[in-house]
C-alpha positions as CSV (number, residue, x, y, z in Angstrom):
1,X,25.0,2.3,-11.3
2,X,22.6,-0.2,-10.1
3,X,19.4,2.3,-9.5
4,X,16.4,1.5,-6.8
5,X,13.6,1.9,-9.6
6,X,13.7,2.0,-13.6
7,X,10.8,3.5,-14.6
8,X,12.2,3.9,-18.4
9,X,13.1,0.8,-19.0
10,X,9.6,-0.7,-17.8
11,X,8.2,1.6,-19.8
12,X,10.4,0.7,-23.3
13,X,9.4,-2.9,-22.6
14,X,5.5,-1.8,-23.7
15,X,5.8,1.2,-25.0
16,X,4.6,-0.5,-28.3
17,X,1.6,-1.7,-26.3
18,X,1.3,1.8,-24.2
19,X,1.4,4.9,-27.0
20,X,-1.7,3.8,-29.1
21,X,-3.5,3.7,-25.9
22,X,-2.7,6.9,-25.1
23,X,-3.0,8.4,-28.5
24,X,-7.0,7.1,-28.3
25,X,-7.5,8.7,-25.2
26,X,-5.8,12.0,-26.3
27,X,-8.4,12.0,-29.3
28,X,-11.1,11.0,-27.6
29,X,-12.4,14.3,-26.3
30,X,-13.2,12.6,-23.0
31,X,-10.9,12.7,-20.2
32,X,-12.6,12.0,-16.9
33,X,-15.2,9.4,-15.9
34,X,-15.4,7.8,-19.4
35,X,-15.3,4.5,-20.9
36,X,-11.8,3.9,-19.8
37,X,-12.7,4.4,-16.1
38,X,-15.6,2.1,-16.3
39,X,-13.6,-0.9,-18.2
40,X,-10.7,-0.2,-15.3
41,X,-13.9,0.1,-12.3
42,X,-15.0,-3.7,-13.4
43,X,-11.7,-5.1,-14.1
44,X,-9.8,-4.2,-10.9
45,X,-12.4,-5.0,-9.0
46,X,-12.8,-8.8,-10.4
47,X,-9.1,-9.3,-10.0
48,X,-9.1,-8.4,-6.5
49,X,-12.5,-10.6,-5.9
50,X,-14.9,-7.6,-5.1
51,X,-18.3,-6.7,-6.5
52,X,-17.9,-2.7,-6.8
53,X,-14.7,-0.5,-7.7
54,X,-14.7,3.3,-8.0
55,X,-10.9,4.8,-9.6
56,X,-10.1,8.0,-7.7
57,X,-7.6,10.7,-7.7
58,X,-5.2,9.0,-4.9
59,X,-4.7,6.1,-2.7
60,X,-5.3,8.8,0.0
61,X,-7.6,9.9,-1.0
62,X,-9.4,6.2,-1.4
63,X,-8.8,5.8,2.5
64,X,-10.3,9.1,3.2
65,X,-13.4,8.7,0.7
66,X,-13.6,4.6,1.9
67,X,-13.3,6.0,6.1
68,X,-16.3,8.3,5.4
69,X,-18.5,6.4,3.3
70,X,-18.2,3.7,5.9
71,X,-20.8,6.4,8.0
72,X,-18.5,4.6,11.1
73,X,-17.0,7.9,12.1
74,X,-18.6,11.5,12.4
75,X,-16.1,14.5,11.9
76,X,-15.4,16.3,15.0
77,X,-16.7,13.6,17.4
78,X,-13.9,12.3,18.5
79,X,-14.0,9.0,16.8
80,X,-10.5,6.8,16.6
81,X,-9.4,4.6,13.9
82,X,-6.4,2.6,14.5
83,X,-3.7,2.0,12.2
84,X,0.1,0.8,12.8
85,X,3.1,3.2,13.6
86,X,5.2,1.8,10.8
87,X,4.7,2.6,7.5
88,X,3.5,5.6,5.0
89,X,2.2,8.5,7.4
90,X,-0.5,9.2,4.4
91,X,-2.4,6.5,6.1
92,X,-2.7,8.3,9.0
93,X,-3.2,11.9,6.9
94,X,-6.6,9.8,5.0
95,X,-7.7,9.1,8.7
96,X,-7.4,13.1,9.7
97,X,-9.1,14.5,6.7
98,X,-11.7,12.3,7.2
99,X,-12.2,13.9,10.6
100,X,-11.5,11.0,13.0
101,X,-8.1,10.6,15.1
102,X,-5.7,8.1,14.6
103,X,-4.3,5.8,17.3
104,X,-1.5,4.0,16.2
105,X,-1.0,0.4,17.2
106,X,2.9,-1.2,17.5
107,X,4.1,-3.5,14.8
108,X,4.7,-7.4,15.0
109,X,8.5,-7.7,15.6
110,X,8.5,-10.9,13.0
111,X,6.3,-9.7,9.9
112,X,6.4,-5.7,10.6
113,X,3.2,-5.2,10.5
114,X,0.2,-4.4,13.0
115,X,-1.3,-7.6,14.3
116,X,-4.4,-8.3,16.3
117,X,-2.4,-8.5,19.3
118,X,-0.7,-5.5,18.7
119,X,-4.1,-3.5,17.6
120,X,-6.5,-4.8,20.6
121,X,-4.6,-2.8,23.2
122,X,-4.9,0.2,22.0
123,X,-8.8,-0.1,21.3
124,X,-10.8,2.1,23.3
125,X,-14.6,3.1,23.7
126,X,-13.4,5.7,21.3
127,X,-12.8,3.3,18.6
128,X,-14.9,2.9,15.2
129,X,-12.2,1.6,12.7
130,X,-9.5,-0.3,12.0
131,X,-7.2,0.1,9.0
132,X,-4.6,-2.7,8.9
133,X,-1.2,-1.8,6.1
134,X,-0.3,-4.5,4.1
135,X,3.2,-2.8,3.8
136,X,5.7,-3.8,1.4
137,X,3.3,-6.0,0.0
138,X,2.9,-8.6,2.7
139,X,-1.4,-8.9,4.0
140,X,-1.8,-8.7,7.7
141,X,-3.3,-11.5,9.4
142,X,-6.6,-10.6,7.8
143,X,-8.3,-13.4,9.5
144,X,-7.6,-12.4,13.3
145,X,-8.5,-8.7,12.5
146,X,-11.4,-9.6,11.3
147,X,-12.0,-11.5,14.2
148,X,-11.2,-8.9,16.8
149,X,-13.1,-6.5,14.7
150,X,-16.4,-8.4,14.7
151,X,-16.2,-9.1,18.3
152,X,-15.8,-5.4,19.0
153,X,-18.7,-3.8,16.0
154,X,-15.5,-2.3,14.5
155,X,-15.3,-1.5,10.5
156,X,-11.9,-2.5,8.5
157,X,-10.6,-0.9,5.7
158,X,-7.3,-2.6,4.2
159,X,-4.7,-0.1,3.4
160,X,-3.5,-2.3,0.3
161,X,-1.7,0.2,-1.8
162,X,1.3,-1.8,-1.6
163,X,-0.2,-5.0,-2.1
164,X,-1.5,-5.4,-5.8
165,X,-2.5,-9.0,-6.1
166,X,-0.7,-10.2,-2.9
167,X,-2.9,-13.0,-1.2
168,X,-3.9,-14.1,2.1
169,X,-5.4,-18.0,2.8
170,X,-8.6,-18.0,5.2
171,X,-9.8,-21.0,5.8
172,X,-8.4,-23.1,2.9
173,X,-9.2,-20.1,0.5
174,X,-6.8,-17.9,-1.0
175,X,-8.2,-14.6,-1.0
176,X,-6.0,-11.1,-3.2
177,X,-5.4,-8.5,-0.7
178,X,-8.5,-6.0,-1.4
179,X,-11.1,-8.5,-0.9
180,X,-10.1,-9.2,3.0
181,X,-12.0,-6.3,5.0
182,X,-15.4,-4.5,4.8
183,X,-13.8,-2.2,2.3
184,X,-10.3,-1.8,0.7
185,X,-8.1,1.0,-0.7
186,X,-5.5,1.1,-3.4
187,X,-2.7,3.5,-5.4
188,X,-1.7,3.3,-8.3
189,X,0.8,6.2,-7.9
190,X,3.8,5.2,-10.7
191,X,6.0,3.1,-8.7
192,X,3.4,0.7,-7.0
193,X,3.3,-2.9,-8.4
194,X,0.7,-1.7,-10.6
195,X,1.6,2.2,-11.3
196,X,0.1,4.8,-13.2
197,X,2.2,7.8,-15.2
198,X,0.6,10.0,-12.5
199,X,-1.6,9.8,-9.6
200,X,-4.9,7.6,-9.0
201,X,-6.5,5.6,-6.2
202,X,-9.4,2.9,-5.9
203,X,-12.0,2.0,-3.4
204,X,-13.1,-1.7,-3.4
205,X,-15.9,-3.0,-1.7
206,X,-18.9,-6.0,-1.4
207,X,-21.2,-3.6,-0.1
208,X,-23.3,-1.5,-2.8
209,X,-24.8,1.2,-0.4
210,X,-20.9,1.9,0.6
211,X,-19.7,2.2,-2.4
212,X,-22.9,4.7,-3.8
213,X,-21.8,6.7,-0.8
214,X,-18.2,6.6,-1.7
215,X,-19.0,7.6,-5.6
216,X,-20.9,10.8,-4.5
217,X,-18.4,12.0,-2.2
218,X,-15.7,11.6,-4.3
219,X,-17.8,13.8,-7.0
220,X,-18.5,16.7,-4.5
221,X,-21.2,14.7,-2.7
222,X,-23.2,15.4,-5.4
223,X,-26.2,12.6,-6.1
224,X,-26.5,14.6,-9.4
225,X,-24.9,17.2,-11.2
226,X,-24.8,20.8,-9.7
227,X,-26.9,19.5,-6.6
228,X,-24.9,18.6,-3.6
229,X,-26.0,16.7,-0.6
230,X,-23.2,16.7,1.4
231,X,-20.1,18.5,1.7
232,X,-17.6,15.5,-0.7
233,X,-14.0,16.0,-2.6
234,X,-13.3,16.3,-6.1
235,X,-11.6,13.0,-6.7
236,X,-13.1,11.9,-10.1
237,X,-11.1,8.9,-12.0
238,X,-8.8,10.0,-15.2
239,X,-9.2,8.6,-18.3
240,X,-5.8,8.7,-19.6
241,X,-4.4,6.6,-16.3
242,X,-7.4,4.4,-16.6
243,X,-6.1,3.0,-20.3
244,X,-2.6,3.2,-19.0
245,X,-3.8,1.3,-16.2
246,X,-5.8,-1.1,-18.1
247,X,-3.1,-2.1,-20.3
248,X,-0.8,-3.0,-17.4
249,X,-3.1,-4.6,-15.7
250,X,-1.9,-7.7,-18.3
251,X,1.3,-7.8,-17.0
252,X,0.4,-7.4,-13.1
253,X,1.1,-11.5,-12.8
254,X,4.1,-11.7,-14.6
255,X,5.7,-8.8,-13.1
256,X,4.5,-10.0,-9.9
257,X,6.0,-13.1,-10.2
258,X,9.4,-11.6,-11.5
259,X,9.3,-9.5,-7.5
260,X,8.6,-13.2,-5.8
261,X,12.0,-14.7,-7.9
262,X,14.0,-11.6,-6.7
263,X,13.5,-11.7,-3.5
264,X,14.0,-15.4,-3.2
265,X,17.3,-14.5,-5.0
266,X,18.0,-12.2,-1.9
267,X,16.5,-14.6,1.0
268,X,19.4,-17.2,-0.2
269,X,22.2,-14.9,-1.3
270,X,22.4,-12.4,1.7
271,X,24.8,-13.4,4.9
272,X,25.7,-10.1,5.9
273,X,25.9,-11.1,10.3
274,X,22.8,-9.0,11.9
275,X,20.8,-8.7,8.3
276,X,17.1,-9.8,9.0
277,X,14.2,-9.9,6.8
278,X,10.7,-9.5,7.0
279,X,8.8,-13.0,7.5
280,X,6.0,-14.2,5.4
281,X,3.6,-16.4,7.5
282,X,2.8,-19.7,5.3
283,X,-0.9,-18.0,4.9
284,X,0.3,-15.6,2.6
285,X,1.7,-14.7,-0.9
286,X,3.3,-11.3,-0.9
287,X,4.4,-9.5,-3.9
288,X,7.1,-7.6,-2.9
289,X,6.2,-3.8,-3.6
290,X,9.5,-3.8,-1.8
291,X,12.4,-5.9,-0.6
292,X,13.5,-4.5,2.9
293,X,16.0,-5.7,5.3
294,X,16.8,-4.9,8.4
295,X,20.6,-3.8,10.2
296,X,21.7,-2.3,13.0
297,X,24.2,-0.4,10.8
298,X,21.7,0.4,8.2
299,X,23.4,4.1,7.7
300,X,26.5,2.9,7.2
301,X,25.3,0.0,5.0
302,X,23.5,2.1,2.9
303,X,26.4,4.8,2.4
304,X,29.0,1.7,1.7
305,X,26.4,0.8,-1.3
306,X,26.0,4.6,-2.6
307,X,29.7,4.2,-2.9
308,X,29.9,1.6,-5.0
309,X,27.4,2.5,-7.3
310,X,23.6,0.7,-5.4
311,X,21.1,3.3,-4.6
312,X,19.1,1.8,-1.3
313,X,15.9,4.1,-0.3
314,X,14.5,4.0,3.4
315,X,11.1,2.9,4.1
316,X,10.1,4.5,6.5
317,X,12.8,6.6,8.5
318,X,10.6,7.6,11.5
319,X,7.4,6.0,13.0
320,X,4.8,7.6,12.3
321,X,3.2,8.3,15.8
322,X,6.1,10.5,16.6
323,X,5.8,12.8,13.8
324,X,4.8,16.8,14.5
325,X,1.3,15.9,12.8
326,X,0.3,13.2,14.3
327,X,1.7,13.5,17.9
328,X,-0.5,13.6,20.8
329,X,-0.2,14.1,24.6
330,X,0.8,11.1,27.0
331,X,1.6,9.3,23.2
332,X,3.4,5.8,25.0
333,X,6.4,4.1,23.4
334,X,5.8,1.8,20.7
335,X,9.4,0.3,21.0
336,X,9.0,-2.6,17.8
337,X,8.2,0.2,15.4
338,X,10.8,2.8,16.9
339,X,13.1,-0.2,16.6
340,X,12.3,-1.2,12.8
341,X,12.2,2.4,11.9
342,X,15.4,2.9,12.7
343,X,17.0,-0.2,10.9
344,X,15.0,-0.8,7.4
345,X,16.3,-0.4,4.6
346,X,14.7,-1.3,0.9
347,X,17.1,-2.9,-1.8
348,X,16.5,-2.7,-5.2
349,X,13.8,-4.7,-6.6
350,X,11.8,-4.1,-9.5
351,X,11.0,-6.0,-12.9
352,X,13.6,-4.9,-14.9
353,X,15.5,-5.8,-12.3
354,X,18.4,-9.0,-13.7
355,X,19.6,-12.0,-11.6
356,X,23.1,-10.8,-11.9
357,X,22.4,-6.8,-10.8
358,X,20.4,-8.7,-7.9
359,X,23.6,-10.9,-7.0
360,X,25.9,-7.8,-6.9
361,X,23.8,-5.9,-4.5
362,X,23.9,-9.1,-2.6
363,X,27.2,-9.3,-2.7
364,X,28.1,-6.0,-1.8
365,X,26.0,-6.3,1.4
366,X,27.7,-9.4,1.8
367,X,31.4,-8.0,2.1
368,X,30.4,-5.0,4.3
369,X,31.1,-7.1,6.9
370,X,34.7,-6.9,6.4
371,X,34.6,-3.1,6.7
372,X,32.2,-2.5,9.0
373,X,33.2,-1.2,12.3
């Protein structure tokens, strides 16, 4: 069995780095918003190239928390924030519970992802935000969002909790994916790049007054204790995911790294007829949170591999503006992320991962063509 994601064995690699970590924490007494938070707070943010961090309870929760502090929107008014069709519908939940309505925007049919001439269409007087999805690790053209944004007084957020550590090059400068937009959210739920052994999100930001804003809300709005000045969430950072985070934070790089040399593995060994894969413009460095491909017989693909013994996941099955929760009324086709949604499929890829389980997935893929009908 060759298994999507292996969780164990990433964790045996450092467990001898991992337990005394936790054993501090565990006898420390203090297990929310303590020293480890802080050390995590100022080291995540200097990796991605920001000034402020604040570690919450979920990525979703950073989008929500980052959308509100951004004072762009006002609950109930009728403000729209645009984000793409394909990809996690949690994006498009952080936009709801932060009381604005989310218009989604069709996907570039080369990279996947939302693009600023995918997003300016569906901008309307309406419009206060703009939250772009670096999915499956790859940035969005960063530099033309911003663009369109400015032009238009419109606020960016990245949605980068895929991205840990991918890069984007503006101007001759090679920027990490965090560091890109007025603000940025991350998770560190367990199977990201850079995962947790629970849940836990980040805000990242340049601007101070944001992220003050952001802070109290994510403490019940409360400037101080017991005194609340606005109606916030209880998303406070967790001590014991901080260390576990802090000591993985070491390997980020060189697990990184071992994603980029997998899915070059794949790039040359895959020749499947009809397989495509998602293109990386020269401006960026992905990291591969995952390695999806695209078939017109994805179904089938994936059952031939189940058979002999690959597990292959689908992200995402269904674009997101047709889902019962996000539906609305006169709702036009958005044909590229219909289209993708119904032929991705991610292949294993992960650290653990080894050259010869990567070839053998390859290579079953490969002789599916001589079965396929």
């Amino acid at each position: 069995m060759i298994p999507f994601l292996d969780l164990q064995r990433e964790y045996q690699n450092i467990q001898a780095e991992l337990e005394p970590v936790v054993q501090r924490v565990l006898a420390s007494g203090q297990y929310i918003l303590g020293d480890e938070v802080r050390v995590f707070e100022l080291r995540w943010a200097k990796y991605c190239g920001v000034r402020y961090g604040a570690m919450v309870a979920s990525g979703t929760d950073g989008l929500t928390l980052a959308l509100e502090a951004s004072e762009a929107i006002h609950s109930g008014a009728g403000d729209e924030v645009i984000t793409a069709a394909h990809g996690s519908p949690y994006t498009a939940l952080a936009i709801l519970r932060a009381g604005a309505r989310p218009v989604f925007a069709d996907i570039d049919a080369k990279t996947w992802l939302a693009s600023p001439e995918t997003i300016e269409p569906a901008i309307t007087p309406r419009t206060r935000a703009i939250i772009p999805v670096h999915l499956y690790g790859l940035v969005s053209d960063m530099a033309g969002i911003m663009r369109l944004a400015r032009d238009r007084n419109l606020v960016v957020i990245e949605d980068a909790c895929q991205a840990h550590g991918a890069r984007f090059q503006d101007r001759g400068q090679w920027r990490k994916a965090g560091s890109l937009g007025d603000a940025a959210a991350f998770s560190f739920y367990p199977t990201k790049n850079l995962g947790c052994f629970g849940d836990a999100g980040f805000i990242a930001t340049d601007d101070e007054e944001w992220m003050n804003r952001a802070r109290m809300l994510a403490q019940g709005g409360q400037h101080e204790r017991d005194h609340t000045l606005s109606a916030g969430h209880n998303s406070r950072g967790d001590e014991l995911q901080a260390a576990i985070l802090n000591c993985k934070l070491a390997h980020l790089d060189e697990w990184n790294d071992r994603r980029r040399k997998l899915a070059g593995l794949y790039r040359q060994r895959l020749k499947l007829p009809g397989i495509c894969f998602q293109q990386v413009p020269e401006a960026v460095e992905p990291v591969y949170h995952l390695f999806v491909v695209r078939h017109p017989q994805r179904d089938a693909l994936r059952a031939y591999l189940r058979e002999r013994g690959i597990e292959a996941l689908i992200h995402y099955p269904e674009a997101v503006h047709l889902q019962p929760a996000f539906l609305q009324p006169g709702q036009p086709a958005l044909a590229e992320a219909e289209r993708v949604a119904a032929e991705v499929l991610s292949l294993p890829l992960h650290p653990c991962l080894s050259d010869t389980q990567a070839e053998e997935v390859a290579d079953t893929i490969n002789e599916f063509a001589a079965v396929r009908v």
